[in-house]
N, C-alpha and C positions, 0 to 999 in steps of 0.2 A: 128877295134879293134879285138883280137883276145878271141876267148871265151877260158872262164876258166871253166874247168871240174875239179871234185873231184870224185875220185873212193872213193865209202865206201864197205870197205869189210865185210859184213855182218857177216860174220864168226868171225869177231875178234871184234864183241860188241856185249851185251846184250841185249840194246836195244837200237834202232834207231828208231826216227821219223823223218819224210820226211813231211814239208809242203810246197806246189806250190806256185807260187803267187797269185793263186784264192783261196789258201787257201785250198786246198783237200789234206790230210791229209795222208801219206799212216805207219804204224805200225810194225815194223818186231822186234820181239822178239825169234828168234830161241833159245829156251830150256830155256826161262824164265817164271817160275811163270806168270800165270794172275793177279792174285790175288798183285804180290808183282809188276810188272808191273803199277797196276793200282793205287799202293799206290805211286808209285814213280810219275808217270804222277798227282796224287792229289796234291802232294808237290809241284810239278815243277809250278802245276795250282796256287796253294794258294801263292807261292812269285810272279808270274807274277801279279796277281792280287794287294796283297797289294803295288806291284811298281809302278801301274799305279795309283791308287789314285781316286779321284771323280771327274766325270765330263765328258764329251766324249771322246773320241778319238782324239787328232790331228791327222793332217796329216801331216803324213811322209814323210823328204825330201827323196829323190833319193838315192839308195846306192852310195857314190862317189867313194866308194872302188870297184867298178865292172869297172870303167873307169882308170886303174892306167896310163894310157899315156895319156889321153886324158888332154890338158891342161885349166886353165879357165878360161883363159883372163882376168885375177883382172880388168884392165882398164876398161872395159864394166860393172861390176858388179852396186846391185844397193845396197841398206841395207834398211828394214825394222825394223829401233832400238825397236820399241814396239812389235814387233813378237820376236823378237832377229834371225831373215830372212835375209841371206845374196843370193842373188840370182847372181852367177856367169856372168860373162860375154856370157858363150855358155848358160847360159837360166836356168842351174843346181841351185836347192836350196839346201844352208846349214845350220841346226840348227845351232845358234851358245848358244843356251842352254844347248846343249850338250858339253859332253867333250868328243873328238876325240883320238880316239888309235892310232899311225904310229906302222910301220911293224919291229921297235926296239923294242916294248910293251911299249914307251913313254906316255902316258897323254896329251893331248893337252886341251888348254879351253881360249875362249874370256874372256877382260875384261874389253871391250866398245869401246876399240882406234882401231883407221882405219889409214892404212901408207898414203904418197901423191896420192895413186891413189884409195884412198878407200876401201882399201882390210884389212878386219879383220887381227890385228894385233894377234897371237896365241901365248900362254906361255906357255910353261912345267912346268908340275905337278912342279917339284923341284925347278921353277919359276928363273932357272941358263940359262932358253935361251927364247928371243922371236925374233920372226919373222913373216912374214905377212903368211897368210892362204896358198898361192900358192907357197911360199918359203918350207914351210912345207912339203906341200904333194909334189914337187919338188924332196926333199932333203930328207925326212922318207918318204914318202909313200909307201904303197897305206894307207889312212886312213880309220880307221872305226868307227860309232860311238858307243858310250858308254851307254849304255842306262839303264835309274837307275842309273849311278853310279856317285860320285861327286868327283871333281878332288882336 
């Protein structure tokens, strides 16, 4: 797989945050306010917050949008319908609670049905195309999920 890099040119925003996957935080605001900085990071805290709601944490499937070649073998896949857990044939889990963005800005979102080989059947938001999970990111990908948002 070939890694994807994004240059962020610091010079053309006011403010950037950078979190790692450990989660270490790093803050570059060149010629921004602290003050309005920290008002902005308050906001951005207080809708994160009321989008998660009560309760813990789940956990988080696998970005599947960092694998756009990588294909998922629908045939091997398994479905946990009470999680709403589809777990790919190469091993990869997909929320299918989520509704899935492709690289058109389409909408994607399960709606219980699985094709003959078991692969979540996916519908556009504008509910004028469905096709199964791997036809999807196939055909729009890379996908990403959506997260808070409802389709």
């Amino acid at each position: 797989m070939t890694p994807r890099i994004k240059l962020v040119d610091l010079d053309e925003h006011s403010l950037v945050v950078t979190i790692d996957v450990d989660g270490v935080a790093e803050l570059h605001g060149a010629g921004m306010c602290k003050m309005r900085a920290a008002a902005i990071l308050r906001f951005v805290s207080a809708q994160l917050a009321a989008e998660h709601g009560l309760g813990p944490c789940l956990p988080q499937p696998e970005p599947q949008h960092d694998r756009p070649e990588e294909p998922l073998h629908a045939h091997g896949g398994s479905l946990d319908r009470a999680a709403r857990l589809w777990t790919d044939g190469t091993g990869h889990a997909w929320d299918l609670s989520l509704s899935w963005r492709d690289a058109t800005d389409q909408s994607w979102r399960w709606h219980g049905s699985l094709d003959r080989q078991g692969t979540p059947i996916m519908r556009s938001s504008d509910g004028s195309v469905a096709e199964p999970l791997d036809v999807v990111r196939a055909l729009w990908g890379p996908l990403a999920p959506e997260f808070g948002g409802e389709a």
